[in-house]
DRENTORKOL-3810 file (N, C-alpha, C; in nm, 4 decimals):
REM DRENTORKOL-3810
@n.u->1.7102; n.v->0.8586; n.w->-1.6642; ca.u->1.6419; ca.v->0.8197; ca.w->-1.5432; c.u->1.7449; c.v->0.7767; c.w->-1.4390
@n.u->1.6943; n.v->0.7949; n.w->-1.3300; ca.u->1.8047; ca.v->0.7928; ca.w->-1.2183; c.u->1.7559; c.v->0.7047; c.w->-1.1473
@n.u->1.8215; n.v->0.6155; n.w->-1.0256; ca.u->1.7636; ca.v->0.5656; ca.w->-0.9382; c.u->1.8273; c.v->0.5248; c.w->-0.7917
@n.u->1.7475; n.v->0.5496; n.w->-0.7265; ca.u->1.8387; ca.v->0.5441; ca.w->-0.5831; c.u->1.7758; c.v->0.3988; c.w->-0.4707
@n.u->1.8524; n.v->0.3491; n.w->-0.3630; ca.u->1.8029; ca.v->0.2272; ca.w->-0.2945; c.u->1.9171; c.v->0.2846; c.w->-0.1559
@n.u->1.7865; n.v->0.2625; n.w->-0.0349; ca.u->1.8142; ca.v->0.2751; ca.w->0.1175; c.u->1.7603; c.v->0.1494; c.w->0.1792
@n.u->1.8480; n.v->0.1095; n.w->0.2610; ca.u->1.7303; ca.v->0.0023; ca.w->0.3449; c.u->1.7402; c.v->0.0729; c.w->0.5077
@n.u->1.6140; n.v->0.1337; n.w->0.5217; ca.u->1.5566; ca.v->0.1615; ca.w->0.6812; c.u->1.5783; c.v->0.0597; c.w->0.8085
@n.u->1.6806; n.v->0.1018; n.w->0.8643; ca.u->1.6516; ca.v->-0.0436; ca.w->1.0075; c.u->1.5952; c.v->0.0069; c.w->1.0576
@n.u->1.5066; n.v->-0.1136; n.w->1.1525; ca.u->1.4341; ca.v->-0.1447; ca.w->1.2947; c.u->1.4893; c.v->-0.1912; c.w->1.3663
@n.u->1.4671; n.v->-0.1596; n.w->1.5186; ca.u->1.4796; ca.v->-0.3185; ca.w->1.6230; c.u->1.3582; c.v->-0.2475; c.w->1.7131
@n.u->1.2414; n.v->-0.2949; n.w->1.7062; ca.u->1.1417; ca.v->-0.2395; ca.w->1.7745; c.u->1.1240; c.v->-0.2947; c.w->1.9121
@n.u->1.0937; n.v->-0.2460; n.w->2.0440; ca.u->1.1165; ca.v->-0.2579; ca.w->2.1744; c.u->1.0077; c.v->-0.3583; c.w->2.1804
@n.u->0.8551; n.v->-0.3495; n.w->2.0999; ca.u->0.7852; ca.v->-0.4952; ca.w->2.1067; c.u->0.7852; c.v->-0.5644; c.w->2.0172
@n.u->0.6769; n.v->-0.6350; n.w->2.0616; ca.u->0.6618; ca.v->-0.7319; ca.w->1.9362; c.u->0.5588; c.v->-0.6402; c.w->1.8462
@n.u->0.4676; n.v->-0.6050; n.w->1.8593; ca.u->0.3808; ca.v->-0.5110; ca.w->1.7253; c.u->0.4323; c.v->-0.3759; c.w->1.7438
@n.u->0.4300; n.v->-0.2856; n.w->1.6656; ca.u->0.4355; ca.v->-0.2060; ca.w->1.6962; c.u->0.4170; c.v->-0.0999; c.w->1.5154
@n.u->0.3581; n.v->0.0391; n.w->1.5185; ca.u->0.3556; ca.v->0.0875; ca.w->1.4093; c.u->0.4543; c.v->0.2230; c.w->1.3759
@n.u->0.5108; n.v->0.2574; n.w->1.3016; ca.u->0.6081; ca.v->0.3226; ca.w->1.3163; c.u->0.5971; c.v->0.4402; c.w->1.2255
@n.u->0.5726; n.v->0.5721; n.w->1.1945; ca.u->0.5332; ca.v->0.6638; ca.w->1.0772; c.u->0.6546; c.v->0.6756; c.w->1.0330
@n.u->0.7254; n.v->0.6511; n.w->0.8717; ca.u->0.8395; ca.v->0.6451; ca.w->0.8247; c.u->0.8284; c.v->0.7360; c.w->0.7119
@n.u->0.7144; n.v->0.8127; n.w->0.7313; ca.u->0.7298; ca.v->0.9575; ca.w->0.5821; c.u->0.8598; c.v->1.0417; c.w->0.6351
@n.u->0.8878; n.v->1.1050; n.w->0.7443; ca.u->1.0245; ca.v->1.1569; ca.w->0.7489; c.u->1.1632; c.v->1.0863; c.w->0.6911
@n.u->1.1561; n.v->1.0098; n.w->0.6952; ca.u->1.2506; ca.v->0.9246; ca.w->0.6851; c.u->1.2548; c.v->0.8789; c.w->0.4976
@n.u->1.1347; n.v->0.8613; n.w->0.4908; ca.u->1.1307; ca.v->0.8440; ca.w->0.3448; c.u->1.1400; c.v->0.9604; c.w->0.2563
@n.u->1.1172; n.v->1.0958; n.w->0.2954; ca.u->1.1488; ca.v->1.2011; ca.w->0.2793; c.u->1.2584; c.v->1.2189; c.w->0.2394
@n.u->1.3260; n.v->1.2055; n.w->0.3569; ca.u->1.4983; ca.v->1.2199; ca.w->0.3526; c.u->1.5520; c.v->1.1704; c.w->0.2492
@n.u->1.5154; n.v->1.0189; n.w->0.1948; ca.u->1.5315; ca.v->0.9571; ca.w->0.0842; c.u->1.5598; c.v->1.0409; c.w->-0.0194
@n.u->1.4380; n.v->1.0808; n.w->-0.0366; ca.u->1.4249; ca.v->1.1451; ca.w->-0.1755; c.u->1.4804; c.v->1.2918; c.w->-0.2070
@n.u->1.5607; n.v->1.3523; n.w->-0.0838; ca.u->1.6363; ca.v->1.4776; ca.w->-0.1122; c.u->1.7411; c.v->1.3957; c.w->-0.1064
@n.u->1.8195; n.v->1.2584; n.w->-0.0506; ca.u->1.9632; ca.v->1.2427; ca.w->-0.0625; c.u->1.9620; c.v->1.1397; c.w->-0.2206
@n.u->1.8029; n.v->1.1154; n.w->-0.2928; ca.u->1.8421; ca.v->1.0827; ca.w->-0.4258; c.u->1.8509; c.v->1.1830; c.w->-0.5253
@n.u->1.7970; n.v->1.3141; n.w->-0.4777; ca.u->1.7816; ca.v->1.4575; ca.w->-0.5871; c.u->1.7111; c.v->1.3994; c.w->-0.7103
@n.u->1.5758; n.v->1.3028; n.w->-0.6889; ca.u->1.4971; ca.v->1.3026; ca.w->-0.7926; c.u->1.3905; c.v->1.4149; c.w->-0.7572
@n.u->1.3598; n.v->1.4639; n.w->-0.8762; ca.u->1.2289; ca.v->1.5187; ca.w->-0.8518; c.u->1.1079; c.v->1.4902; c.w->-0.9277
@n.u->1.1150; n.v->1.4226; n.w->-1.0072; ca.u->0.9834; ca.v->1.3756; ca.w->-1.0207; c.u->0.9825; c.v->1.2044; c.w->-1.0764
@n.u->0.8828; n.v->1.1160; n.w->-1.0016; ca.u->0.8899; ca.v->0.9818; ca.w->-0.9984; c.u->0.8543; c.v->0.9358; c.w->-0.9217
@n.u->0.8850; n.v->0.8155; n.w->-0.8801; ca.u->0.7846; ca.v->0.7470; ca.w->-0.7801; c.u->0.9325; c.v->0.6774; c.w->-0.6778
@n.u->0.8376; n.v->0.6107; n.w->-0.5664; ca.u->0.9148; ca.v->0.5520; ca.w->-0.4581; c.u->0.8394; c.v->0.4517; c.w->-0.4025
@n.u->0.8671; n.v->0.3021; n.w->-0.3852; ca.u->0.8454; ca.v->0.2364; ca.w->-0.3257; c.u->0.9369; c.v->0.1865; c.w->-0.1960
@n.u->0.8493; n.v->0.1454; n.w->-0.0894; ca.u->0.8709; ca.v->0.0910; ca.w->0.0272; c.u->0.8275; c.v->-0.0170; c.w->0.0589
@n.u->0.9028; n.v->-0.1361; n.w->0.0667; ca.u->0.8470; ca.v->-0.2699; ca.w->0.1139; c.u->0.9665; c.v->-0.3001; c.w->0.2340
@n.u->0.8648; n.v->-0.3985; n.w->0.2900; ca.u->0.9110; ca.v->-0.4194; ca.w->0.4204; c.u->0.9721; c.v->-0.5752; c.w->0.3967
@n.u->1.0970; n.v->-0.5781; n.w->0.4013; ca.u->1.1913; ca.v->-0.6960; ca.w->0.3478; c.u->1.1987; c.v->-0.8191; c.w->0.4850
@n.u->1.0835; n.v->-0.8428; n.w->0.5418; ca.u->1.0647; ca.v->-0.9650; ca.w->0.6367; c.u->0.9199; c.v->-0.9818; c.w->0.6317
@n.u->0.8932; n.v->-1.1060; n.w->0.6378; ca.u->0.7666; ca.v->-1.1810; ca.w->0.6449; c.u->0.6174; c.v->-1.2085; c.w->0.7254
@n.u->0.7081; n.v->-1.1006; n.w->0.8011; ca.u->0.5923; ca.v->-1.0990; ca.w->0.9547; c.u->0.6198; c.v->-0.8964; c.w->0.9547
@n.u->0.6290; n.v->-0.8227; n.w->0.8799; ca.u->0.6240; ca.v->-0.6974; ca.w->0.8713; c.u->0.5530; c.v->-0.6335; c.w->0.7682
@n.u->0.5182; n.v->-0.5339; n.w->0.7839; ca.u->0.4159; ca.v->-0.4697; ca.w->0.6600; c.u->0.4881; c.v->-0.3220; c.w->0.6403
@n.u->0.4323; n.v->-0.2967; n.w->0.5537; ca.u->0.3952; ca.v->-0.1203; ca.w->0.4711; c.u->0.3065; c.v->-0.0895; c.w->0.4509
@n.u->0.2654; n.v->0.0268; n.w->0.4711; ca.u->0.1025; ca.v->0.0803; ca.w->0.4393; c.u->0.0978; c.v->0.2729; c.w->0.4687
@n.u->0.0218; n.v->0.2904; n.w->0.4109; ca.u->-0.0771; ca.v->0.4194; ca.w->0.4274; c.u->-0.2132; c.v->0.4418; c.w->0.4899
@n.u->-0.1627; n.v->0.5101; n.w->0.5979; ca.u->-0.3030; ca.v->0.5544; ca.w->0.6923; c.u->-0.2754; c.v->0.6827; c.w->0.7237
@n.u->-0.3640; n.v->0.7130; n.w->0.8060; ca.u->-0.3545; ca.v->0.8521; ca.w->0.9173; c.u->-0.2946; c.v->0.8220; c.w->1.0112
@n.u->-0.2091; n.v->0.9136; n.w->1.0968; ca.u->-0.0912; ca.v->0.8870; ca.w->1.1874; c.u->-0.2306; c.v->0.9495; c.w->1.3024
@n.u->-0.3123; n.v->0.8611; n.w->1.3507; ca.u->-0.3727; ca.v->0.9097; ca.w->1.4889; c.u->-0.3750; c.v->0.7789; c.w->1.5891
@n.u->-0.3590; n.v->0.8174; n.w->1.6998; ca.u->-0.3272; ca.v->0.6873; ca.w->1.7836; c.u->-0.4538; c.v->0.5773; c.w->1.7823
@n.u->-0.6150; n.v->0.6814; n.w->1.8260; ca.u->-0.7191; ca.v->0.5744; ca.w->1.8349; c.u->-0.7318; c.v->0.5127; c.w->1.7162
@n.u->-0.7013; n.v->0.5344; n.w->1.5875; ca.u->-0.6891; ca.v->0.4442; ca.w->1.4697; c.u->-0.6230; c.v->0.3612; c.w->1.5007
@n.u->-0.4476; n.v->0.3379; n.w->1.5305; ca.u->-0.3739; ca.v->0.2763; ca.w->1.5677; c.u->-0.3787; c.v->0.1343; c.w->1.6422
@n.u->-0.4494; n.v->0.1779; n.w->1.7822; ca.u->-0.5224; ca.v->0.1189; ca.w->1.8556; c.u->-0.6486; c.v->0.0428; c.w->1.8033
@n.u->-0.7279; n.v->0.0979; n.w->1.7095; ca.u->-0.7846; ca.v->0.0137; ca.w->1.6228; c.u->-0.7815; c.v->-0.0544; c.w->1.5603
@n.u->-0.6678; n.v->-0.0554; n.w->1.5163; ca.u->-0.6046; ca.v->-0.1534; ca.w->1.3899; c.u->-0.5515; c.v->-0.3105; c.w->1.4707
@n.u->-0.4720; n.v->-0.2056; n.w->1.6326; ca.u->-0.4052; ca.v->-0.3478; ca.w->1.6721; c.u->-0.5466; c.v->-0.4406; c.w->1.7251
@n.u->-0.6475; n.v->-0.3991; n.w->1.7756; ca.u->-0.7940; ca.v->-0.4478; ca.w->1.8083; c.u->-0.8395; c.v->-0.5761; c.w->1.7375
@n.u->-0.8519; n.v->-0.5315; n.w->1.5571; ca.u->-0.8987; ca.v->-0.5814; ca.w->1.4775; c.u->-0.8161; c.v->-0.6773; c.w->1.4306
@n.u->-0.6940; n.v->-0.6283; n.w->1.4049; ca.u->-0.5821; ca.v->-0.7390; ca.w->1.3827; c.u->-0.5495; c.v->-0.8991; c.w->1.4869
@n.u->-0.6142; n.v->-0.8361; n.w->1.5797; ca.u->-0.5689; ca.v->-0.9170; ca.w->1.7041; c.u->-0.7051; c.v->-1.0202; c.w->1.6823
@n.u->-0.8145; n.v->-0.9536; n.w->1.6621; ca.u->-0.9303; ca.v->-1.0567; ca.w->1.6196; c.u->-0.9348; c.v->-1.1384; c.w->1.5261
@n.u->-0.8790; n.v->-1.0858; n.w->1.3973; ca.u->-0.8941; ca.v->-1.1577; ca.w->1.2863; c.u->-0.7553; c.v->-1.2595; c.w->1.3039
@n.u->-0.6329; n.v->-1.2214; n.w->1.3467; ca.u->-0.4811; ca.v->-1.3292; ca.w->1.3592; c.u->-0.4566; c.v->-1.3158; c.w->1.5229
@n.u->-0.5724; n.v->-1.4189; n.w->1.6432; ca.u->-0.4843; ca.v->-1.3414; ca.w->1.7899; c.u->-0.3510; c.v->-1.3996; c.w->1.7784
@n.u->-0.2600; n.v->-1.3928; n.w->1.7877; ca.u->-0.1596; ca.v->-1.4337; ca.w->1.8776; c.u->-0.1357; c.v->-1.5606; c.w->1.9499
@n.u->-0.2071; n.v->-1.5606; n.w->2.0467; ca.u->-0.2463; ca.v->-1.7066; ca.w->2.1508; c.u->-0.3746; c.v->-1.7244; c.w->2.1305
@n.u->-0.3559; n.v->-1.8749; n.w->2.1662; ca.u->-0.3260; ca.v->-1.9934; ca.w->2.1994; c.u->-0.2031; c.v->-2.0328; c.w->2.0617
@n.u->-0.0570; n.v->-2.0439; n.w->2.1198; ca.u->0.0035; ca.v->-2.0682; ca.w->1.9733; c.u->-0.0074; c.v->-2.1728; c.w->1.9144
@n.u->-0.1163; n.v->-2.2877; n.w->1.9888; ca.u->-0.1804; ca.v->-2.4005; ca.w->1.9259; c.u->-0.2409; c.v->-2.4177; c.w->1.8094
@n.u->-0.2905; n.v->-2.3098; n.w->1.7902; ca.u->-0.3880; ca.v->-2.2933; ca.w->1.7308; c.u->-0.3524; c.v->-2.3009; c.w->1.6013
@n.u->-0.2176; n.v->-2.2501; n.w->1.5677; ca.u->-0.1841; ca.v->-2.2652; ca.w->1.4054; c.u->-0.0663; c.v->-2.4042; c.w->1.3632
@n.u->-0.0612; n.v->-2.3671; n.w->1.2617; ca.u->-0.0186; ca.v->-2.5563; ca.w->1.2389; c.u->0.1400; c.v->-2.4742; c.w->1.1523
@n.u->0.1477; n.v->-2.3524; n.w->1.1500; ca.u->0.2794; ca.v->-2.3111; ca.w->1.1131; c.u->0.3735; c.v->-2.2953; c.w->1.2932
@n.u->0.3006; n.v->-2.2897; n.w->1.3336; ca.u->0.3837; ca.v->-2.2692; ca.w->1.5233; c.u->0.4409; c.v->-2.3586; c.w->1.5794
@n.u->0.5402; n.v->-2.4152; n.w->1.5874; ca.u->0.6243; ca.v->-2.5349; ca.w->1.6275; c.u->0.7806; c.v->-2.4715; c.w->1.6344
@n.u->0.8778; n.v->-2.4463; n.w->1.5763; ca.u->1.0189; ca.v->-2.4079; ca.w->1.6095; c.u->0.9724; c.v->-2.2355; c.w->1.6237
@n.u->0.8787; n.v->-2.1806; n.w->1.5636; ca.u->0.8243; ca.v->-2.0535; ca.w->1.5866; c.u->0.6988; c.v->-2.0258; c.w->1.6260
@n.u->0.6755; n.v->-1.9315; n.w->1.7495; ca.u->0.5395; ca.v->-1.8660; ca.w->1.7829; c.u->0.4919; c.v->-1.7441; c.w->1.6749
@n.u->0.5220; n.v->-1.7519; n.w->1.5442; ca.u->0.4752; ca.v->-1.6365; ca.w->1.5130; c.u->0.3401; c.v->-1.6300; c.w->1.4006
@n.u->0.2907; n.v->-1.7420; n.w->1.3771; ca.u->0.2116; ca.v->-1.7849; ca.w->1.2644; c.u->0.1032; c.v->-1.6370; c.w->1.1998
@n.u->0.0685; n.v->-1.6017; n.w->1.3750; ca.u->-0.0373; ca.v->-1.5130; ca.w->1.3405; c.u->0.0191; c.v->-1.3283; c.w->1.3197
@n.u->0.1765; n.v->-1.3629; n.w->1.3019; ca.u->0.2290; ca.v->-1.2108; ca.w->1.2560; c.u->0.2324; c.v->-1.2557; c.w->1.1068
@n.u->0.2526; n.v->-1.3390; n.w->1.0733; ca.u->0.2153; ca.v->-1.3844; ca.w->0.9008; c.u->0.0761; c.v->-1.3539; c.w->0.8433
@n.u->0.0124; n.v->-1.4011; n.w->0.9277; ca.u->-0.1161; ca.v->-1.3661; ca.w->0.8869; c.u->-0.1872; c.v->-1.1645; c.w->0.8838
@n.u->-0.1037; n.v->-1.1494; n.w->0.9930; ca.u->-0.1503; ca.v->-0.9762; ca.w->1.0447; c.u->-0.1286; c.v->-0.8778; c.w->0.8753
@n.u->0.0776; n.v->-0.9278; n.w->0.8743; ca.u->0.1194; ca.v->-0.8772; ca.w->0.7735; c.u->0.0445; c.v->-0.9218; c.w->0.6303
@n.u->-0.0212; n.v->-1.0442; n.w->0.5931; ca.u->-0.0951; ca.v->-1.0355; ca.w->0.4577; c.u->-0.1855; c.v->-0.9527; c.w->0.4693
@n.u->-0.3026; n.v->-0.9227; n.w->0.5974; ca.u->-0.4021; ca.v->-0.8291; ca.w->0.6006; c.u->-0.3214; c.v->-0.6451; c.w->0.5603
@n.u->-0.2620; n.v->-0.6273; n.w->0.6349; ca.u->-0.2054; ca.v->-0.5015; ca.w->0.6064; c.u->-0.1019; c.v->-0.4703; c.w->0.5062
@n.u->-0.0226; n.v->-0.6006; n.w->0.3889; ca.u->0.0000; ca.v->-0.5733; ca.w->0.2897; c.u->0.2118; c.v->-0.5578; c.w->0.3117
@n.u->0.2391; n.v->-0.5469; n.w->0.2100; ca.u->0.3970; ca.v->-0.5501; ca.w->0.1876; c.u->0.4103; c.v->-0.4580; c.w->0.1864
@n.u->0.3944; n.v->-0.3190; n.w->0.0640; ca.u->0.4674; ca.v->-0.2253; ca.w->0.0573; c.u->0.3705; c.v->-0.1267; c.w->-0.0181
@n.u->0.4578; n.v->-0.0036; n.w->-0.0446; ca.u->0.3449; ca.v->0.0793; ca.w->-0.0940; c.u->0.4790; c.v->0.1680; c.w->-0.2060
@n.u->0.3787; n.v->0.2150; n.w->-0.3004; ca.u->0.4459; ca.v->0.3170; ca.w->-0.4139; c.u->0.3685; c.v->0.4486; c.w->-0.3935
@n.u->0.4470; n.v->0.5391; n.w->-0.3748; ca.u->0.4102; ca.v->0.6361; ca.w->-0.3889; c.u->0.4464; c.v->0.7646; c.w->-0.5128
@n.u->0.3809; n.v->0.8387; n.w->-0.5542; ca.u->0.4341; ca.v->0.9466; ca.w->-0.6756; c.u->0.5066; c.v->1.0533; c.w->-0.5403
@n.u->0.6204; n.v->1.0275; n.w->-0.6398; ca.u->0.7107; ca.v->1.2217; ca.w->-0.5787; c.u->0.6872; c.v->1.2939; c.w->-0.7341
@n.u->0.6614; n.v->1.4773; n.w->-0.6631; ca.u->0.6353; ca.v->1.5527; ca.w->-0.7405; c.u->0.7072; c.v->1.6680; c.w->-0.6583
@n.u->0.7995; n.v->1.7627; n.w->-0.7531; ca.u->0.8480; ca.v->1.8403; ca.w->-0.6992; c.u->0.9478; c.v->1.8508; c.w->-0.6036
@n.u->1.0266; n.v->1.6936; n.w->-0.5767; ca.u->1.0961; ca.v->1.6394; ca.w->-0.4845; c.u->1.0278; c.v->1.5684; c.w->-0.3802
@n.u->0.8904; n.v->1.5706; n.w->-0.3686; ca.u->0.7882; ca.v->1.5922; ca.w->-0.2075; c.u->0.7203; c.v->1.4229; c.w->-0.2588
@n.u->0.7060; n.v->1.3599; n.w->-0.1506; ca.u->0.5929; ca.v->1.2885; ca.w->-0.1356; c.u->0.4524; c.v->1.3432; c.w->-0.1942
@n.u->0.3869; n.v->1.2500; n.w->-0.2912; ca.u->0.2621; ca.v->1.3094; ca.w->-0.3409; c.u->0.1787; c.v->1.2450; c.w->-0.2841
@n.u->0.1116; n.v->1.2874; n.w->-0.1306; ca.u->-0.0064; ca.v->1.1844; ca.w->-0.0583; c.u->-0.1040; c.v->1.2883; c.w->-0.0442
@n.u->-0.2158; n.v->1.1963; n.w->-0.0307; ca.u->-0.3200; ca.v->1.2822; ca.w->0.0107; c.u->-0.3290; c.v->1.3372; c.w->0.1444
@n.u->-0.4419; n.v->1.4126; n.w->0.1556; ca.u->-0.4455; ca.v->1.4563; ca.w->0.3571; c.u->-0.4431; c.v->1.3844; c.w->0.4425
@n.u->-0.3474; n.v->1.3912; n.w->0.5503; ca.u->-0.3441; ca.v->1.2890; ca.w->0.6215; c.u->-0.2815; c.v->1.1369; c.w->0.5804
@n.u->-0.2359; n.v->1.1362; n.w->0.4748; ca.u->-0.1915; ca.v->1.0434; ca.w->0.4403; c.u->-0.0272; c.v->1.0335; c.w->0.4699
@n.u->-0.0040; n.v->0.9309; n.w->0.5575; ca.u->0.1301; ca.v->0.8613; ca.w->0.6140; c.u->0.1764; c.v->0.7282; c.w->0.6141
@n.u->0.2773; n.v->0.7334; n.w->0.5460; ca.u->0.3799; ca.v->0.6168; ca.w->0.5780; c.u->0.4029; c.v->0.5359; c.w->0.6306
@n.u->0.3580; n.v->0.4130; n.w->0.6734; ca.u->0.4137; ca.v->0.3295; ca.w->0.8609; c.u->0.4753; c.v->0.1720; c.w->0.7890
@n.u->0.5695; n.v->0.1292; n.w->0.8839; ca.u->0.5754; ca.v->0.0301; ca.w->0.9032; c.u->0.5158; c.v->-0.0381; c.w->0.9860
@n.u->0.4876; n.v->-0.1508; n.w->0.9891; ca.u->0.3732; ca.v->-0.2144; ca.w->1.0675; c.u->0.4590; c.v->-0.3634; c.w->1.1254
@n.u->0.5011; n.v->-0.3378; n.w->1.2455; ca.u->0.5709; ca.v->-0.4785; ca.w->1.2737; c.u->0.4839; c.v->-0.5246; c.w->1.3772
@n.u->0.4591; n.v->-0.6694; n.w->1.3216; ca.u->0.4095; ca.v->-0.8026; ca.w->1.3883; c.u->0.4718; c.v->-0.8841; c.w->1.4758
@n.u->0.5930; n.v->-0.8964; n.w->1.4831; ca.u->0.7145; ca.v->-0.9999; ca.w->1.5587; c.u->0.8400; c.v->-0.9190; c.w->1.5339
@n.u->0.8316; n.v->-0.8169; n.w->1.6697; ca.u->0.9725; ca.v->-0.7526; ca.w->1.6857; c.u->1.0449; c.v->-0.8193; c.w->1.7575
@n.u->1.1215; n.v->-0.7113; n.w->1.7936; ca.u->1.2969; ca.v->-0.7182; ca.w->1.9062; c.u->1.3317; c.v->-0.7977; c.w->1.8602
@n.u->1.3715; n.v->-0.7254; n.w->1.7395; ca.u->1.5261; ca.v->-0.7922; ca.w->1.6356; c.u->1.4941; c.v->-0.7228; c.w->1.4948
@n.u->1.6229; n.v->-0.7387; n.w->1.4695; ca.u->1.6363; ca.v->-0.6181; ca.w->1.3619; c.u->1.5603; c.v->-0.6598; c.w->1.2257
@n.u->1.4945; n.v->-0.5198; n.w->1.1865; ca.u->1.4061; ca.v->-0.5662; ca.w->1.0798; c.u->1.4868; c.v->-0.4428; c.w->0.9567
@n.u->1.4224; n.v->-0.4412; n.w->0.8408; ca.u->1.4568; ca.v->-0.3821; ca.w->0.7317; c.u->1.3198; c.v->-0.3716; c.w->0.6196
@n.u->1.3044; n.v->-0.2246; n.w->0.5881; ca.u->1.2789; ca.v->-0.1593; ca.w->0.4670; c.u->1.3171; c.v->-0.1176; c.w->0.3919
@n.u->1.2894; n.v->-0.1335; n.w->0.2354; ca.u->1.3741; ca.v->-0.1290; ca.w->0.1287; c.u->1.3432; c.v->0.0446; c.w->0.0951
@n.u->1.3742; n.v->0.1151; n.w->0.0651; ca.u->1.3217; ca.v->0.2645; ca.w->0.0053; c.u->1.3935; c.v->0.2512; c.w->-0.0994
@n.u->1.3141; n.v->0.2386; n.w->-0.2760; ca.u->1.3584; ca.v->0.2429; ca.w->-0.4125; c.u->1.3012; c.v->0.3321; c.w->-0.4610
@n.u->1.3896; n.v->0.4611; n.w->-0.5514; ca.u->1.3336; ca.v->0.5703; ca.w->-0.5709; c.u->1.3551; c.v->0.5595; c.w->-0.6958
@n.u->1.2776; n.v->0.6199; n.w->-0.8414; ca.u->1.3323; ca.v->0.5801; ca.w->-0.9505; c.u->1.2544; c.v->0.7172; c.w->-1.0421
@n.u->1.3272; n.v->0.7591; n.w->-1.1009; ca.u->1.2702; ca.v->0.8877; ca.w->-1.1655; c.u->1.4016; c.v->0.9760; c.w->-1.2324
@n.u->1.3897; n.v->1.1190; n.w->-1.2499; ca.u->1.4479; ca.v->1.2168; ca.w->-1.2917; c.u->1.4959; c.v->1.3451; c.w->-1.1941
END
């Protein structure tokens, strides 16, 4: 068994923002020459996520909608973690949308379903963030 480790940078121009990282995770897995096994991606900061969706914008836009309802942002009063930091409610965004994701490679390829893509999900950008890509197989 073989195993390979990349870490993906960010520095995203906002503060949220969603990013489709299957190319990239792709790449991974031809510069580890596994072909069959799995790959995980977690997002190695606290106010960032990983996940699987459909890469369409009005989803996108949906997500930031709902997210924004369930953790807004302002009033940064409002949370009792906000004092040397405004970011309480990118903590909260990132538990809703999760750390990281495993996926099966088969044949060298990402094994997702239709429509199924990759994103990082940042809550509190502009500044450099990091994803782990761990590939582990044959």
């Amino acid at each position: 068994m073989k195993s390979y480790r990349k870490e993906l940078l960010f520095n995203t121009a906002s503060r949220r923002e969603f990013i489709n990282i299957t190319p990239q995770v792709s790449q991974c897995i031809k510069e580890s020459g596994i072909n069959e096994g799995f790959v995980l991606c977690n997002a190695m900061h606290i106010t960032a996520s990983v996940f699987i969706n459909d890469d369409e914008s009005g989803l996108h836009s949906d997500f930031e909608t709902w997210l924004e309802k369930l953790a807004p942002e302002k009033p940064y009063s409002q949370y009792r973690h906000n004092g040397a930091e405004d970011n309480a409610d990118a903590h909260l965004k990132r538990t809703i949308m999760g750390r990281e994701v495993v996926v099966a490679i088969t044949n060298s390829e990402l094994d997702l379903g239709p429509w199924e893509q990759i994103f990082y999900g940042e809550f509190d950008g502009k500044r450099k963030k990091r994803v782990l890509v761990k590939i582990i197989g044959e």
